[in-house]
C-alpha positions, -999 to +999 in steps of 0.1 A: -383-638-589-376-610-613-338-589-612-340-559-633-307-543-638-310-511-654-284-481-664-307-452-666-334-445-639-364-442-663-388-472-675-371-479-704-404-479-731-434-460-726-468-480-731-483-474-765-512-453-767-541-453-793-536-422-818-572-415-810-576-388-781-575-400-748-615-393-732-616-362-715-630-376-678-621-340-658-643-333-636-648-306-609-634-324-582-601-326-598-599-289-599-596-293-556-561-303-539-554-327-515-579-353-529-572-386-535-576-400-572-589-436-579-572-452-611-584-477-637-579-488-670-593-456-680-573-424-681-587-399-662-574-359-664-561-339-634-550-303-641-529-280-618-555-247-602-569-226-622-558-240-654-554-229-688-548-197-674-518-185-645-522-206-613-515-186-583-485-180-561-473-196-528-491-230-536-488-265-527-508-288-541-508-322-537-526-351-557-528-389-542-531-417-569-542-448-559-555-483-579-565-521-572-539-537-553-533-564-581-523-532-601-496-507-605-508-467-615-488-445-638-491-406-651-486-391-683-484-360-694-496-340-721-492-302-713-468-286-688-453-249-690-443-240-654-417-211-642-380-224-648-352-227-633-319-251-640-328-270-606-366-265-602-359-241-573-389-219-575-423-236-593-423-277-596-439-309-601-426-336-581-433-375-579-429-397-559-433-435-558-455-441-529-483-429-511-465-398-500-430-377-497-413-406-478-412-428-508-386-428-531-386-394-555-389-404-591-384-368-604-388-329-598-401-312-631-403-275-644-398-257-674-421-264-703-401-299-710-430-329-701-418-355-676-419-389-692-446-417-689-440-425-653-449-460-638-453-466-600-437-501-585-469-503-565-505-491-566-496-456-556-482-425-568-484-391-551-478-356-567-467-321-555-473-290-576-455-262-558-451-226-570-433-198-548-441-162-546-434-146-576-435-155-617-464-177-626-472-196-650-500-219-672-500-248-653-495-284-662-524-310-674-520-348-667-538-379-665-537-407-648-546-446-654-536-484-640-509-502-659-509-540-657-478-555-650-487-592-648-455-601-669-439-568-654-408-557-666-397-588-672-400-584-710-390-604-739-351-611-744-349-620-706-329-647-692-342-676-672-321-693-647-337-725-631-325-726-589-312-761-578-296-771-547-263-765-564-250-728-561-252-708-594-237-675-601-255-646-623-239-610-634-248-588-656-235-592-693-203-563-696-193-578-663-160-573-650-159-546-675-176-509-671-214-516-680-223-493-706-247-462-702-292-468-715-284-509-708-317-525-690-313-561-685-339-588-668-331-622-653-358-645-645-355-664-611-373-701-612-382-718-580-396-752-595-399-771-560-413-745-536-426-770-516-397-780-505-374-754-512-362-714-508-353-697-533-320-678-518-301-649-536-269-633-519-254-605-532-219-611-536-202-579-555-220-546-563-204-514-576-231-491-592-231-456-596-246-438-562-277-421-565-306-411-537-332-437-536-313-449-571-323-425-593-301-433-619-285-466-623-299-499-600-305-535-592-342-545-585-352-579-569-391-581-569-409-612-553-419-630-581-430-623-619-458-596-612-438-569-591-466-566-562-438-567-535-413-542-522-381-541-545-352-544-531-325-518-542-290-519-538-259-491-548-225-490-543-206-471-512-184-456-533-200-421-538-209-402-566-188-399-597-158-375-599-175-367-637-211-360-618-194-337-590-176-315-618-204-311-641-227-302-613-201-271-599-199-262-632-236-260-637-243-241-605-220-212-613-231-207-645-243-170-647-235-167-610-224-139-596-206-139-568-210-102-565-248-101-562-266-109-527-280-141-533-312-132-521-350-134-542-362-107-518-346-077-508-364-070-481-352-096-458-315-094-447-291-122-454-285-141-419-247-145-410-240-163-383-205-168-371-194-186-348-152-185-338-126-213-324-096-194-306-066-213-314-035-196-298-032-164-287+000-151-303+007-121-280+000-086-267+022-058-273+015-033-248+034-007-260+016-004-295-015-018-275-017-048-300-036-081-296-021-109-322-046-140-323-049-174-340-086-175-356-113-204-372-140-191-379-169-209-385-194-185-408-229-203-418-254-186-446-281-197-470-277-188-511-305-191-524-291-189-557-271-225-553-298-255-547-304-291-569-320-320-566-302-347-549-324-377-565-311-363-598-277-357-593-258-386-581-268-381-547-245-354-543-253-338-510-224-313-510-202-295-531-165-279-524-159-245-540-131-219-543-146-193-516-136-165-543-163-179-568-193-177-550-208-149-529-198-146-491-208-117-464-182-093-465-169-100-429-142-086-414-123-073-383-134-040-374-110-030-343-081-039-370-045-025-359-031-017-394-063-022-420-095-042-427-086-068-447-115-096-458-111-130-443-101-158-461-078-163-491-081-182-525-069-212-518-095-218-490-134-238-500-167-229-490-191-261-483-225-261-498-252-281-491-284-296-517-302-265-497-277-238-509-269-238-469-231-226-468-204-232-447-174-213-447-143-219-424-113-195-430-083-195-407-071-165-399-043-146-377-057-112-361-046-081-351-067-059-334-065-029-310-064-035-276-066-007-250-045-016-217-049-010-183-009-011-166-016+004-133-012-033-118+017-039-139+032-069-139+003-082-122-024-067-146-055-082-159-065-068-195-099-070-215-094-073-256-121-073-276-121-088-315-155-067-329-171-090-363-192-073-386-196-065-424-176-037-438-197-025-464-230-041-464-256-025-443-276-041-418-304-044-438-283-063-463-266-090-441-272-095-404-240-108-383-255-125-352-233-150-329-242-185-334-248-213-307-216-213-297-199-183-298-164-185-290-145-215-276-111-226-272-103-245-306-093-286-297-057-272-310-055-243-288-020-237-278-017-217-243+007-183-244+041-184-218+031-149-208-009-148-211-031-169-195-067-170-211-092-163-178-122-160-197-139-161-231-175-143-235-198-127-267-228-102-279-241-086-302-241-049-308-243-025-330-215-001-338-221+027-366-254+011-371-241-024-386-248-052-365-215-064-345-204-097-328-181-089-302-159-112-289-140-106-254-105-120-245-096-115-206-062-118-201-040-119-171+000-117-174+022-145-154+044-122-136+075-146-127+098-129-156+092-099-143+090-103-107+125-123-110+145-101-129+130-067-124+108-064-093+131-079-069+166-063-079+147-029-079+135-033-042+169-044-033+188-019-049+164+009-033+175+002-001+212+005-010+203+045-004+204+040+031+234+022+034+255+046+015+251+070+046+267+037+070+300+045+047+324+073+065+330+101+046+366+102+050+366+064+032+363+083+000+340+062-019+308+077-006+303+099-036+309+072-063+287+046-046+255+070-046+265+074-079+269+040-094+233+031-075+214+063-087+231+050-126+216+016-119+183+030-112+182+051-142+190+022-160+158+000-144+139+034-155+148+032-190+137-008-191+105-004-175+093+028-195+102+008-230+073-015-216+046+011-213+020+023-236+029+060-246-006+072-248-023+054-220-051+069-194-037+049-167-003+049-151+020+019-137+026+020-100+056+000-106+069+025-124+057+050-105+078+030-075+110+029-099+110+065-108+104+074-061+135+052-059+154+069-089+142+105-073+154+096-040+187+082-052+190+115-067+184+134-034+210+108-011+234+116-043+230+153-037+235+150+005+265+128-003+282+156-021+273+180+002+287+160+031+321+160+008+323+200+007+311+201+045+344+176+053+368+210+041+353+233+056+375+250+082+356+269+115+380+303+110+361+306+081+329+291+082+316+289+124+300+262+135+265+280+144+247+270+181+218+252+167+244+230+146+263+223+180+230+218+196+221+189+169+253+175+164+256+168+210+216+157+205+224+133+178+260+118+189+246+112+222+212+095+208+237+078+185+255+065+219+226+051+240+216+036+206+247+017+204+250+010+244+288+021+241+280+059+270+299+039+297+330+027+272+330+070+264+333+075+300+361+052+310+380+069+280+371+110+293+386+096+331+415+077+313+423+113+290+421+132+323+444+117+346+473+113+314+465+155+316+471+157+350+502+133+344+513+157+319+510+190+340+529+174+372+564+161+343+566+197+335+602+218+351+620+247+344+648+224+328+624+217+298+644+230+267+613+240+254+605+276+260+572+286+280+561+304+247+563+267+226+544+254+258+519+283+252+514+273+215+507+241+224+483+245+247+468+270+226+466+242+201+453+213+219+427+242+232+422+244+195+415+209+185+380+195+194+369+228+177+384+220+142+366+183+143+331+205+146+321+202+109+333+163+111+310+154+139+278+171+123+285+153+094+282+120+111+258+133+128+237+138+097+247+103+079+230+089+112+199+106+107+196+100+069+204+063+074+174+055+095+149+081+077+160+064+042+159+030+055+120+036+070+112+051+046+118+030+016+105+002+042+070+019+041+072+026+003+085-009-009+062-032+017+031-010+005+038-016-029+046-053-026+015-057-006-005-038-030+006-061-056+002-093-038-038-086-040-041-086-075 
């Protein structure tokens, strides 16, 4: 069993080769892709299409390498000038150790640097030559041969440890100490009883620097001294290198811009997609007609201007950078209540994949217009909307679409004492020809505040108009009473109006009830006062008129078999009329009081039910006013409470 430990991903010396030129063995059918190539001993040519001159655009070529199974294959190159870039984004070679892409990657290669003499573990290699759509270049020229690895990598200066039935340990030399950077090591694994024994090796401690499929530094195990088997590979769990992370974010925004649309073609929009978690809703003012929102969004695009090889990087996946130093769609709210202000602030990262797929998650707090609806007030429903869209880039710059899952209540969300959240719902739109996600809020108001200290005083206190005509005038306190309820109305005004929008189409019809009850108030305040100057009024100078006679006998005696007391009045008119008669028989002509004092009093008494004229119509009207107040703020309130209760 052979253990290769080595420090820097790449065969560590490349086989000599003769100074005399390699034989030129090209032949037509290596001109074709998607063949597969037979090795020997003998280095055979393969060149990339249409070489020396440009090979064309939007290729993929791919070239399978294959030799005796006792045999590993390798490649060499001797010519290479592709299109570059730092991460072989755009035109590459790529090589993998295996019979196709789901091997292990041994390297991606552009530029005009040549990849180094490459040996496979087995008796396959397969190769991609990719360019994209634009920028071409000469090409690259390789060949191709079997490498025999009989003694494999197991070269001189290696170690042999002899197994016994005894346990034996094995590290590497620097061990506990940081191994050192180019080191390749080889221990030599000796089973001399096999007939009787395993040959059993348990790793016990590894901590080597993470790479995918251990690009850089590893621990090989092969089955036995020639290699033909698997390897075994082993890295730590520790993840990549702090150093490794640093050195790539610095690498990818060198000469980026985070101004420029990280786009290679124009012509094709930038997809946004964002997707938004509603985490509280902070409130709605309805009298500025402001909606105040917790926001996360969740915004998703592709730079094409950020990609690297993972096999060549530590097996960094991902990155974490400032959001302010790379490019990101210029989103913002549209329906903004004071200004448009971009999302996000510096202190907050945008993820980025291997794939230059990016991720950005701002957390914001929104406030956007809301137009309300209060002519259910305080039982209303309302409809918000948050509209999403780029302020300045154009449609065909950067489409906003909703992603999969819209908007959803965030796992934190936090429900509002006055607003519960009915329903959440999306589209897409477009509004001043820039592509909008719209996102709706429908709200509905919990009413018990409102009800409690508002709603249910005011309908009490509106029937308190009636009852000020139950008080007699002559109790003096009429007049302030209508007063001090009309005050308290105009008080419940002045609270409910601060409540409503000042510019809305729609009108309250609790308000609407408020200011019937204040207006009616008024008018009971008004009959009140005029039932005061009525009370002084004298018939000598102002008559009492035959229709008011007429109304005052219809109402008293309505007011009488109302209250069942007709037969009580009776028994008082027989009781008065026999004290008269009484009177008239006690009178003599020994009364000191002379016939012309009788006259006066008679004339007087005569005189008496006339002066109370005015004081009966008055009661008469307080009787009617009572019930015709009371039935009607009945019908008003019970139509507006009902009207409310079907909200």
């Amino acid at each position: 069993m052979c253990v290769v430990s080595r420090t820097n991903g790449q065969v560590p010396t490349d086989p000599p080769l003769s100074s005399s030129p390699l034989p030129d063995t090209r032949s037509t059918n290596s001109l074709n892709c998607g063949l597969t190539h037979i090795a020997n001993e003998t280095a055979q040519y393969i060149y990339s299409p249409n070489y020396p001159y440009l090979y064309p655009n939007d290729l993929t070529c791919t070239y399978l390498i294959t030799g005796p199974a006792d045999l590993v294959v390798s490649v060499g190159f001797t010519y290479m000038s592709l299109e570059y870039s730092y991460y072989c984004s755009y035109d590459k070679i790529t090589i993998y150790d295996g019979p196709d892409t789901t091997y292990p990657l041994l390297g991606t290669y552009c530029g005009t640097t040549y990849p180094p003499f490459t040996i496979a573990s087995s008796n396959y290699l397969y190769i991609v030559f990719e360019s994209d759509y634009s920028v071409s270049d000469y090409g690259a020229d390789f060949y191709y041969q079997t490498y025999n690895n009989s003694y494999p990598l197991c070269k001189s200066g290696y170690t042999v440890y002899t197994a016994t039935t005894t346990i034996q340990t094995l590290s590497n030399n620097d061990y506990p100490n940081t191994y050192g950077s180019n080191i390749d090591e080889y221990y030599l694994l000796e089973n001399l009883n096999t007939g009787t024994y395993l040959l059993i090796i348990e790793l016990v401690y590894s901590s080597i620097e993470r790479g995918t499929n251990c690009a850089y530094d590893r621990l090989t195990i092969y089955n036995g001294v020639g290699g033909t088997a698997p390897p075994t590979t082993t890295t730590t769990t520790l993840g990549p290198p702090v150093t490794a992370e640093i050195g790539l974010i610095n690498n990818v925004l060198t000469n980026y811009s985070s101004e420029n649309l990280p786009a290679r073609n124009l012509s094709i929009p930038i997809e946004s997609v964002v997707d938004v978690a509603l985490v509280g809703i902070n409130g709605l003012d309805e009298v500025q007609q402001k909606l105040t929102t917790t926001i996360q969004f969740y915004i998703k695009w592709t730079d094409s201007n950020i990609n690297w090889p993972v096999s060549k990087l530590s097996g960094i996946t991902q990155l974490l950078i400032p959001q302010n130093d790379v490019w990101k769609p210029d989103i913002a709210l549209l329906n903004s209540f004071t200004q448009i202000t971009q999302l996000g602030s510096k202190f907050m990262f945008v993820v980025i994949n291997n794939e230059g797929l990016c991720t950005w998650k701002p957390y914001q707090i929104l406030e956007s217009t809301c137009s309300v609806d209060m002519t259910n007030y305080p039982y209303d429903t309302q409809t918000c909307e948050l509209q999403i869209s780029t302020w300045s880039s154009s449609s065909d710059q950067v489409n906003t679409t909703v992603g999969a899952n819209g908007m959803a209540k965030h796992e934190g969300f936090v429900e509002n004492a006055e607003w519960h959240l009915l329903e959440i719902s999306h589209r897409t739109a477009t509004i001043n020809g820039q592509t909008t996600a719209i996102f709706s809020l429908k709200l509905k108001r919990n009413p018990s505040f409102i009800v409690t200290y508002i709603t249910i005083p005011v309908v009490l206190l509106s029937f308190l108009n009636a009852v000020t005509f139950a008080l007699p005038v002559a109790s003096g306190e009429k007049a302030s009473f209508s007063i001090t309820v009309f005050l308290s109305f105009v008080v419940y005004v002045i609270v409910t109006f601060d409540k409503m929008p000042e510019s809305s189409d729609s009108i309250s019809l609790f308000a609407m009830y408020i200011l019937i009850m204040t207006c009616v108030s008024a008018f009971t305040l008004m009959i009140s006062v005029l039932e005061l100057r009525m009370m002084t009024l004298s018939i000598k100078h102002k008559p009492v008129t035959r229709c008011t006679i007429a109304f005052t006998k219809f109402i008293l005696t309505l007011q009488t078999k109302m209250l069942c007391i007709s037969k009580q009045l009776e028994r008082k008119k027989r009781l008065e009329e026999i004290e008269e008669i009484e009177r008239l028989h006690r009178r003599n002509p020994k009364t000191r009081r002379s016939d012309a004092d009788d006259d006066e009093d008679e004339d007087d008494e005569n005189e008496a039910p006339e002066e109370t004229a005015w004081t009966e119509f008055v009661s008469a009207l307080d009787f009617v006013c009572f019930w015709i107040f009371i039935f009607a703020t009945l019908a008003i309130s019970l139509g507006f409470l009902i009207h409310l209760s079907l909200q």
